[in-house]
C-alpha positions, 0 to 999 in steps of 0.5 A, spaced: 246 257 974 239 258 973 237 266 976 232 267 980 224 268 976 228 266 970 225 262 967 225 254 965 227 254 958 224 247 955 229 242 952 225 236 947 229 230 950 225 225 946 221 229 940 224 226 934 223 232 928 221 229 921 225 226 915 227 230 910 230 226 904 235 227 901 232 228 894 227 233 898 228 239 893 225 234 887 218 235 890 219 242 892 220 244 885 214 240 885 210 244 889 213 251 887 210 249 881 203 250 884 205 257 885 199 256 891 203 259 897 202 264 901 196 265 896 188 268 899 184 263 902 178 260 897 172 257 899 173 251 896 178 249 900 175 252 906 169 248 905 174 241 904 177 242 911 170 244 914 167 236 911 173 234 914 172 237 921 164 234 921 165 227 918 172 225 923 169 229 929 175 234 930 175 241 933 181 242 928 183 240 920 188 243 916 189 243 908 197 244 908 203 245 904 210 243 906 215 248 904 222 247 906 222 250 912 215 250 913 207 247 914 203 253 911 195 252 910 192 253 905 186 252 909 184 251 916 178 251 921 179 251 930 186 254 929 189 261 930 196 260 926 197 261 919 204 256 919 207 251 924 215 250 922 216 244 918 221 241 924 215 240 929 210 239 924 205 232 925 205 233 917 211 233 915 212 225 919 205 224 914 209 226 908 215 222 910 212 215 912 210 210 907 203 209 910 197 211 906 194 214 913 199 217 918 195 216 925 197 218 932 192 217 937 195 219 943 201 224 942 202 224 950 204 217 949 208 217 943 216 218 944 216 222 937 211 227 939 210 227 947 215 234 949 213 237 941 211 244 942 205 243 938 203 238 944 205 241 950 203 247 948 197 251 944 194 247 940 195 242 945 195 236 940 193 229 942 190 226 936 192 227 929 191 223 923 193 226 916 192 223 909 199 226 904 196 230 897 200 226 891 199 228 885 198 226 879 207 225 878 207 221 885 209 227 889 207 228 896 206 236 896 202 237 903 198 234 906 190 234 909 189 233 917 184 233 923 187 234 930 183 233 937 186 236 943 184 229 946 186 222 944 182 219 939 182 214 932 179 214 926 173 210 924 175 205 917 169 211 914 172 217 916 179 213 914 176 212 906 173 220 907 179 223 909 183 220 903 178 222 898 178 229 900 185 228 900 183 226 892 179 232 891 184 237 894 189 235 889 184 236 884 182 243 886 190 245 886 191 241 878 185 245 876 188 252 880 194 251 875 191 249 868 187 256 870 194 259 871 197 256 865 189 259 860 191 265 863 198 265 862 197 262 854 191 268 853 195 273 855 201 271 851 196 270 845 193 277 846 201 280 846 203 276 839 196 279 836 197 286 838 204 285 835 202 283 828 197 288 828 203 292 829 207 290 823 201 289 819 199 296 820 206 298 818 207 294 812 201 297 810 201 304 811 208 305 810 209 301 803 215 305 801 220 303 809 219 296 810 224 297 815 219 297 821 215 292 819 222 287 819 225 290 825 218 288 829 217 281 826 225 280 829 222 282 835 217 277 835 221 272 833 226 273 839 221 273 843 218 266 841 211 269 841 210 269 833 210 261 830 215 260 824 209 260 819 207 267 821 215 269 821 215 267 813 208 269 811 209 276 815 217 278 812 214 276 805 209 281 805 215 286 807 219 283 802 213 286 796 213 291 800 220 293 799 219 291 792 214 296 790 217 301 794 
């Protein structure tokens, strides 16, 4: 039995969460490819969601990630949150539904949504209309959403501009990981340079124990950062060295 002043606690009885399928993992692997969340926020994608508020009319618009557990945001305009849980999220229906537009124009008169806490609390969702973020291996790593705390529809130009900004953030976070791999790759030239370097200055300053030298090029080999051809060239100059000594 209830006590007195205790409050209600609120049971959803009809609010329907999100399927997850059972190869879920496939695009989560996907996604942490990425390495995008919990990452800061960036202008280019602040600016996305801006464009999408303005052209669809929406107090509130989202760029989001789902993760296994979680809706993060990459960026987002008109909401205080930083997160929703994926078992409530809206986004998480658009990235399991086979439509290329997930739309609800009223979620008060949805069976799947009308108790979800996201409706019958802040932010008051009614409208919602979201657009999955494929890349370019056909996984669904998120989505881009405007949302209204009124009912609504989205017009066949605000549809087609959803969807290409949807295009463009895919872009961005492509374009965000070729940087991440230029900058892994020049970072991995720079070791194996200085490496050589190191062996070239041992080898040549120290003509009579080549030992070092060889110990060294052992070491890039085992660390996979000197090329078979540099291996070859490289103990052939410390076995002349060892020849002279």
């Amino acid at each position: 039995m209830r006590k007195k002043n205790e409050p209600l606690k609120q049971i959803n009885l009809f609010m329907v969460p999100p399927h997850i399928p059972a190869d879920d993992h496939r695009r989560l692997r996907e996604l942490y490819r990425y390495e995008v969340l919990d990452t800061s926020y960036e202008d280019e994608f602040n600016d996305v969601v801006k464009l999408a508020a303005t052209i669809c009319r929406t107090p509130i618009a989202l760029i989001s990630l789902i993760d296994a557990q979680r809706q993060w945001f990459k960026a987002k305009v008109g909401i205080d949150a930083n997160e929703f849980t994926r078992d409530i999220s809206f986004c998480g229906h658009t990235i399991a539904a086979e439509t290329a537009v997930f739309e609800i124009h009223d979620a008060t008169q949805d069976e799947r949504f009308l108790d979800n806490p996201l409706v019958v609390g802040e932010p008051y969702i009614r409208f919602y209309a979201g657009v999955p973020l494929i890349n370019n291996n056909g996984f669904k790593m998120g989505t881009i959403s405007v949302m209204d705390t009124k009912p609504g529809e989205l017009n066949e130009e605000q549809i087609y501009t959803l969807q290409s900004l949807a295009r463009q953030v895919v872009k961005l976070l492509d374009q965000n990981l070729l940087n991440k791999q230029l900058e892994q790759q020049s970072i991995k030239l720079q070791q194996q340079m200085e490496l050589q370097n190191r062996i070239l200055s041992i080898i040549a300053h120290d003509v009579r124990n080549p030992i070092g030298a060889v110990k060294s090029i052992i070491e890039l080999n085992a660390r996979k950062i000197l090329s078979q051809q540099d291996s070859v060239e490289l103990m052939n100059m410390a076995g002349k060295c060892a020849e002279k000594g």
